[in-house]
N, C-alpha and C positions, 0 to 999 in steps of 0.2 A: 657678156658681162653686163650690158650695160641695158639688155632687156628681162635681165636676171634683175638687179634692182628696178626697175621700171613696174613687174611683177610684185615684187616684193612692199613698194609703193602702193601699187593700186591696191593691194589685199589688206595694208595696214589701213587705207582710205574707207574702202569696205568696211575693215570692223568696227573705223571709229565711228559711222554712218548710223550702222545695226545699232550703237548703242545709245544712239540719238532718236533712234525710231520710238514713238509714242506705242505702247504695248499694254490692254486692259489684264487689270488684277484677276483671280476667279473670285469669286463672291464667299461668303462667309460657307464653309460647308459642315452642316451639322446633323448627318446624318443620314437625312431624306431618301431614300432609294430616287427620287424624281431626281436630286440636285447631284448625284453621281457623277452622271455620264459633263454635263456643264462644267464640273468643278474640276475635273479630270483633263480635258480641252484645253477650259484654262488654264489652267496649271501646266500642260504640257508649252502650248503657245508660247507663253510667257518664259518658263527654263531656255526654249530653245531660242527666244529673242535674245534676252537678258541674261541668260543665267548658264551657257554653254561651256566660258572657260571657268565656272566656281566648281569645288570638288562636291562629288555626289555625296557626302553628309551635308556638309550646305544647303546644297538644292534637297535634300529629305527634311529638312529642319525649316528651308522655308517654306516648304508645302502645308509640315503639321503647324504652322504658325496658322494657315486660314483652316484650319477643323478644330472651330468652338463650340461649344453649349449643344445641348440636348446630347444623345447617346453617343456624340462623336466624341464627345469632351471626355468622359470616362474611357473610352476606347485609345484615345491618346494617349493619357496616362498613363494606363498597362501599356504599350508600345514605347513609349519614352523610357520606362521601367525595365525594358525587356531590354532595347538598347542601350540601356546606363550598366545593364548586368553580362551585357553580350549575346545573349539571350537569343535576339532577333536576328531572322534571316536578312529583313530589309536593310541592302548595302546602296539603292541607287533608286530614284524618284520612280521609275518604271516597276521597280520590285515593290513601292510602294503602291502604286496605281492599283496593281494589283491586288495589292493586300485590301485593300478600300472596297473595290469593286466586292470582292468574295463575300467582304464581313456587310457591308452596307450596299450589296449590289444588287446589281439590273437584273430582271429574271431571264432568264433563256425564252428562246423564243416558245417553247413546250408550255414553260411553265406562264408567259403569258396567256397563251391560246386558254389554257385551261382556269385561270382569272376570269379571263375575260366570258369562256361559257358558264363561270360558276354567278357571276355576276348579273346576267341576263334574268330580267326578272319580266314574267306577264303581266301584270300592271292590268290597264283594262281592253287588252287585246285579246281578240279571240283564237282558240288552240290553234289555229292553222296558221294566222300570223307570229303567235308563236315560235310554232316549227317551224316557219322559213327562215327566223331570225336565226335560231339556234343553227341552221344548217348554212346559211352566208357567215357564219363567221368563222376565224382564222380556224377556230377546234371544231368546225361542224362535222367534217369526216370521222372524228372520234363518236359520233353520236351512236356510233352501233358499239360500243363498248359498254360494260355494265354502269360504271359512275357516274360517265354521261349520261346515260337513260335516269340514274337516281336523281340525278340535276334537275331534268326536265320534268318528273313527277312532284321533284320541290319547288318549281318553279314562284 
């Protein structure tokens, strides 16, 4: 009994503790494929300091509270709209994560590799530095494919 409340003590200590822990905000996130992956961190961080016992329309409402201006700000709208009509599949801050990631997200790694060969420009190198560059980077194995070859003739 008496290390049953003893328990029950130290966990109530604990959560009053956790909610005194200093915890940073995520920053303003308004689109950017670069500000994704950060804004989504924080955002996660901070629910699971702060925000573990508030019900997941809460923590989805204090998420879209930091996605302002530029493209994000329209994309909220229709999602606020979607869930004001029931619309929207998003029930809990990870179903939104997701949803963020999809519409405003990080490329796969494929489709960086191939960024990153389409980006490679010769400048005033000569063909052979060039092609070593084309061939260290992440897409250089694709370089015997047809679009990779058109890449490297648009160089």
């Amino acid at each position: 009994m008496i290390a049953t409340l003893q328990l029950q003590v130290n966990t109530m200590l604990l959560q009053q503790q956790g909610s005194q822990v200093e915890v940073a905000r995520p920053q303003i996130f308004s689109g950017k494929m670069e500000e994704v992956s950060a804004f989504i961190n924080m955002a996660c961080i901070y629910i699971r300091m702060k925000m573990m016992e508030e019900a997941a329309t809460t923590q989805v409402a204090w998420v879209l509270s930091y996605v302002q201006g530029g493209v994000a700000e329209a994309w909220k709208d229709n999602l606020l709209n979607e869930l004001a009509k029931g619309e929207s599949e998003v029930e809990s801050a990870e179903q939104l994560f997701t949803k963020i990631r999809n519409n405003f997200g990080e490329m796969s790694e494929e489709e960086r590799k191939i960024e990153q060969l389409r980006t490679i420009e010769q400048g005033n190198r000569t063909c052979d530095e060039y092609v070593q560059e084309l061939k260290r980077s992440p897409g250089g194995a694709a370089m015997r494919d047809v679009p990779s070859l058109k890449n490297l003739r648009g160089g």
